[in-house]
C-alpha positions in Angstrom: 13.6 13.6 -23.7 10.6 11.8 -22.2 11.3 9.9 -18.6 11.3 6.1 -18.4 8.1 4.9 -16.2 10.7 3.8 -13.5 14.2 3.9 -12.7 17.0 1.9 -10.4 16.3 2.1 -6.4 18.4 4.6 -5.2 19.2 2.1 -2.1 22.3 -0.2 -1.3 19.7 -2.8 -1.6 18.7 -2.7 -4.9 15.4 -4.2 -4.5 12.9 -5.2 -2.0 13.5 -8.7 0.4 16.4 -9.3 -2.2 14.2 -10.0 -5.1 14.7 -9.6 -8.8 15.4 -6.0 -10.1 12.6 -6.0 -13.6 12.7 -2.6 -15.2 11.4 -3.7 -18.4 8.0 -3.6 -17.9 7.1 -4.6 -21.5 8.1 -8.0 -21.2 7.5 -8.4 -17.2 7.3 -12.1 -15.9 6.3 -11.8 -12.2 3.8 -13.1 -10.0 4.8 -10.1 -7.4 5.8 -6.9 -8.2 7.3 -4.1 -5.9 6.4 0.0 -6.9 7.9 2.2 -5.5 6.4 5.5 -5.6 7.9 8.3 -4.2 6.0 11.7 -5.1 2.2 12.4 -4.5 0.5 16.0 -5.0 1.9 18.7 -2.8 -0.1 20.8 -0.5 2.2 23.7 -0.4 5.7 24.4 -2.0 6.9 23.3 0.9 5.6 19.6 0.7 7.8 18.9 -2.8 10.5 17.7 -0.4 8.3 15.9 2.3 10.4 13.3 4.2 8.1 10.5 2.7 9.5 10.6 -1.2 12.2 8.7 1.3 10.2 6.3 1.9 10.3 3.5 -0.8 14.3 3.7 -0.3 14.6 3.5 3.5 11.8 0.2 3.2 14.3 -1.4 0.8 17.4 -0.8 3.2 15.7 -2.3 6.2 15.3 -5.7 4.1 17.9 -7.5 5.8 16.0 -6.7 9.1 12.6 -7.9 7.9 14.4 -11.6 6.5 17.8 -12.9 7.0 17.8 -14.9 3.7 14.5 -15.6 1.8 15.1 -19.4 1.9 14.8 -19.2 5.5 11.7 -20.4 7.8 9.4 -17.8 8.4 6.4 -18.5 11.3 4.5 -15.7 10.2 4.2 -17.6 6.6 5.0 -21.3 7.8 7.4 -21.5 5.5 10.1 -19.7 3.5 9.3 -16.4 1.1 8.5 -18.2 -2.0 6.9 -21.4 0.0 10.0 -23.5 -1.7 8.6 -22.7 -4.9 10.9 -21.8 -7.6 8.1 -21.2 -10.3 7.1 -17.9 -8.1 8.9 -14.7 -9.6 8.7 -12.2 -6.8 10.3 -8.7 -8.3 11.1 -5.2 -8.0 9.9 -2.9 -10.4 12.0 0.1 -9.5 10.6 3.9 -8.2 8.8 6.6 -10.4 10.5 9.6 -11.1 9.3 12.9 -11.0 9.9 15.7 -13.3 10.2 19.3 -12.5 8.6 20.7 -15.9 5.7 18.4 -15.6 4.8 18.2 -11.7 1.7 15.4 -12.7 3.9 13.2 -15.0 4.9 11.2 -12.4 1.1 10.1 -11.5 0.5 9.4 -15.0 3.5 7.0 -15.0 2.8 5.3 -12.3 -0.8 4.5 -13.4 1.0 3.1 -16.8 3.6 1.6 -14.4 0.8 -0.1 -12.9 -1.3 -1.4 -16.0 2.0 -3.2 -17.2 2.3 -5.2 -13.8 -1.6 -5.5 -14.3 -1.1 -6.7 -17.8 1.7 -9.3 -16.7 -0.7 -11.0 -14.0 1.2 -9.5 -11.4 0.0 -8.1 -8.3 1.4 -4.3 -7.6 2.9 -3.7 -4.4 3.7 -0.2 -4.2 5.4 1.7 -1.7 4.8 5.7 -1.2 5.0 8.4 -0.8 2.3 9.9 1.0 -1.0 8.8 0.5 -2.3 10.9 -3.0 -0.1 8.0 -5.1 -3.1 6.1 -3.9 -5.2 8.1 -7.0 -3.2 7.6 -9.5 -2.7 3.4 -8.7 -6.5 3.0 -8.2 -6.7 4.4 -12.0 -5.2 1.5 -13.6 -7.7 -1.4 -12.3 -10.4 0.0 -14.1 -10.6 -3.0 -16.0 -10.1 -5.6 -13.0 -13.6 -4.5 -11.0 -15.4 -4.5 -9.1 -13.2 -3.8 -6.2 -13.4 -3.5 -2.4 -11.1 -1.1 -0.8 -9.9 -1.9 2.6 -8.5 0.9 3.8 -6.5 0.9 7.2 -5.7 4.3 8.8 -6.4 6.4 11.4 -7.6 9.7 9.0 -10.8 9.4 7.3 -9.1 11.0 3.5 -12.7 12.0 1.8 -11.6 15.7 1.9 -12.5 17.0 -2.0 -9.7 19.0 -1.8 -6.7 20.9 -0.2 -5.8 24.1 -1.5 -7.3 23.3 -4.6 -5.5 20.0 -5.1 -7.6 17.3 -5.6 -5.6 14.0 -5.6 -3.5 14.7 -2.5 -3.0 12.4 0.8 -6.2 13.7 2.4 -8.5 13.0 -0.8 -7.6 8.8 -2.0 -11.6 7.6 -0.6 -13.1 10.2 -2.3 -11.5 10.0 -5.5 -11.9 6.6 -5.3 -15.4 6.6 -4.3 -15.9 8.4 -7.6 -14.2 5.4 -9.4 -17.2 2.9 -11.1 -15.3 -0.2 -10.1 -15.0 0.7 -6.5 -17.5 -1.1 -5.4 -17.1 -1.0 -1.3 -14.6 1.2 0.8 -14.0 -0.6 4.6 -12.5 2.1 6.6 -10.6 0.3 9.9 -8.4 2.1 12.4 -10.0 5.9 12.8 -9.1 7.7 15.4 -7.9 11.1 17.0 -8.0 14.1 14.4 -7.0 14.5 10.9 -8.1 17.3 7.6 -11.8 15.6 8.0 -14.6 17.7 8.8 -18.0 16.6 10.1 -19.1 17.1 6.2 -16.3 14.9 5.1 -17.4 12.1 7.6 -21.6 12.6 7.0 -20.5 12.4 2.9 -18.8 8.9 3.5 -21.0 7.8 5.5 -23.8 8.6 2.9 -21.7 7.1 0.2 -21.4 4.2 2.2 -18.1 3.2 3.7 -17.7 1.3 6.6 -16.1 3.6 8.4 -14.4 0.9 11.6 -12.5 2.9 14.6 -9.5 1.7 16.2 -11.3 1.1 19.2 -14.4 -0.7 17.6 -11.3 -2.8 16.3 -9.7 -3.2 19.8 -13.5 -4.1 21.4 -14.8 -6.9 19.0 -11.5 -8.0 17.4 -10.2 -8.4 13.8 -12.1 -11.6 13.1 -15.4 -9.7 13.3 -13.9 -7.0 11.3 -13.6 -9.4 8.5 -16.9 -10.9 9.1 -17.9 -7.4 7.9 -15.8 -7.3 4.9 -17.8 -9.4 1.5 -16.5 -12.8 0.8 -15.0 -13.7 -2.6 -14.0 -9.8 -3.2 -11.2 -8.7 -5.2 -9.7 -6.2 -2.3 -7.1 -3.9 -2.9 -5.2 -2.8 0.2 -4.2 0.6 1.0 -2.2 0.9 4.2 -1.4 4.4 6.4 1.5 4.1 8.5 -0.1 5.9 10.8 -3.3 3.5 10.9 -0.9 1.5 13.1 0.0 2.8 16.8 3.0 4.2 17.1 4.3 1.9 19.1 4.6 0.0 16.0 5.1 2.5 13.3 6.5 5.6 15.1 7.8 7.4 11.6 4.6 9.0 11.0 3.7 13.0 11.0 0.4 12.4 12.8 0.9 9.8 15.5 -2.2 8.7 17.5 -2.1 6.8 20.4 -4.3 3.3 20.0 -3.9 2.5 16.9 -3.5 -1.3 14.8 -1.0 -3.8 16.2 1.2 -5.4 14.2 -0.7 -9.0 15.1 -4.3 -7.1 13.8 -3.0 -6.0 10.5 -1.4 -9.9 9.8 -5.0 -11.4 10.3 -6.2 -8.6 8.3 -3.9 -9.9 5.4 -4.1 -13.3 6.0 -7.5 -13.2 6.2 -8.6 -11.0 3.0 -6.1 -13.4 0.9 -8.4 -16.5 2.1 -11.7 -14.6 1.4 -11.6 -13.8 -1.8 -8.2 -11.9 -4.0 -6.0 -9.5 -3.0 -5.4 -7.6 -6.2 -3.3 -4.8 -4.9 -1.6 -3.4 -2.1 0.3 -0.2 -1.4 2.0 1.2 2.2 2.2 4.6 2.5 3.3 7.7 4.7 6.1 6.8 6.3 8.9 9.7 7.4 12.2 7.5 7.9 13.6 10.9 9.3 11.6 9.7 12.4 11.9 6.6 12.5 13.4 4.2 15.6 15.8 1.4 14.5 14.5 1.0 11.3 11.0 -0.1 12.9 8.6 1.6 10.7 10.6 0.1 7.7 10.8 -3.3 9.2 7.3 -3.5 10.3 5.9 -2.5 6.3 8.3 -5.5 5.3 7.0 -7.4 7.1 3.4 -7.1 5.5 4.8 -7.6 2.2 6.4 -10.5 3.4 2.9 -12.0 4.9 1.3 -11.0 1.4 3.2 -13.0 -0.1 3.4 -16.1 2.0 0.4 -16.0 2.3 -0.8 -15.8 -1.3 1.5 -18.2 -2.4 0.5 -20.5 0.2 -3.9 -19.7 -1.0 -3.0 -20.7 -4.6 -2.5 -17.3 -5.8 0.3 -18.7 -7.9 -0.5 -22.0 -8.8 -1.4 -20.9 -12.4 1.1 -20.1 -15.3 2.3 -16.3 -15.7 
């Protein structure tokens, strides 16, 4: 018996910032629609049970931390979730299962997961997982190019492979350099060590990212970060938990000291959804087995939530479903 594409949260909340549970992809109405994504490509046996697969789950139970009540004022957003608007379907698609006898199913779902929510006019906000469910998401936009990636972490990810796996966490920029849509890659928040060799960093370099270190960041400011970044783009937004410092998101395997605030990453959001479309978004590597008081969790809420406050509030919505 074949898997459905997703299945029920396995979480007390049953969906993300209390919104609408929508399994039925075929016949999706959303404007906003929550992935969650558990299971990338593992390194090692070992890495089948990494603490991250955890992830989507432990971001759904810290919802009551990140709003009290969606119909609540928010400062970040100046306004409530939905901006008052009850026209704006906000929902959660459910997680991707894996399968034992087919160890890549799950990435193959998750790109048809992701061309339904495409299909519907939604925007796909997935949550991982460790970073190779990247791969598999980028697949499914093939048709909504050319896209910029804006990519914030503190580990470069063009390695070709890892033991002879080729779409796992260290490799998302260079699969998706090798995408035709993809048409830039802005890299913000390097720093410290990761799997990157010199030849990793000279062959992005030659492909041409724009490769933006956490202290470049701290120096000149996220404002002229996003004076770097092409206006009217269609950006999708892949986010590494540990792109942040971990002062902010401590549940990460590889913490680095000086990474992204909190405040950094809410211009970044804000400011990508006035320059042009965010298309996509997905949040990745956190380990909730470390976390402290739910902050990691809390904190990735919290950039959903300015997504979507903020798109709602740039007209993102303002046409029919």
């Amino acid at each position: 018996m074949s898997l459905p594409l997703t299945v029920p949260p396995q979480t007390n909340h049953k969906s993300l910032l209390f919104s609408e549970l929508a399994l039925d992809l075929d016949n999706l109405q959303a404007h906003f629609a929550v992935l969650g994504m558990p299971y990338g490509a593992a390194y090692t046996p070992q890495d089948y049970n990494n603490d991250q697969v955890r992830a989507p789950t432990a971001i759904r139970q810290a919802s009551d931390r990140v709003i009290r009540s969606p119909e609540r004022y928010d400062f970040d957003i100046d306004g409530p979730l939905l901006q008052g608007r009850d026209d704006v379907r906000f929902v959660d698609c459910g997680d991707v299962p894996a399968d034992l006898n087919d160890p890549r199913g799950h990435f193959v779902r998750a790109e048809q997961a992701v061309r339904k929510i495409l299909a519907a006019g939604a925007i796909p906000i997935v949550l991982g997982g460790d970073h190779g469910i990247t791969n598999p998401i980028l697949r499914a936009f093939d048709d909504q190019g050319p896209i910029t990636i804006v990519h914030l972490d503190a580990h470069l990810d063009w390695r070709d492979d890892v033991n002879g796996v080729t779409d796992g966490l260290s490799s998302p920029m260079r699969r998706a350099s090798e995408l035709p849509f993809i048409k830039d890659i802005i890299q913000i928040g390097m720093r410290a060590s990761g799997s990157a060799r010199q030849e990793e960093a000279d062959y992005a370099r030659e492909w041409g990212a724009k490769i933006i270190t956490a202290y470049e960041l701290h120096d000149q400011g996220m404002d002229a970060v996003l004076a770097q970044i092409p206006d009217g783009g269609r950006y999708y937004l892949t986010i590494d938990a540990d792109g942040f410092d971990p002062a902010v998101m401590p549940a990460v395997a590889g913490p680095a000291p000086g990474g992204v605030t909190f405040v950094q990453a809410r211009k970044l959001i804000h400011g990508l959804v006035k320059k042009g479309r965010v298309v996509g978004m997905d949040i990745v590597e956190i380990q909730p087995a470390k976390d402290v008081h739910q902050l990691s969790c809390m904190t990735a809420g919290r950039l959903v939530l300015n997504l979507i406050g903020a798109a709602i509030r740039a007209g993102y919505c303002d046409s029919n479903i």
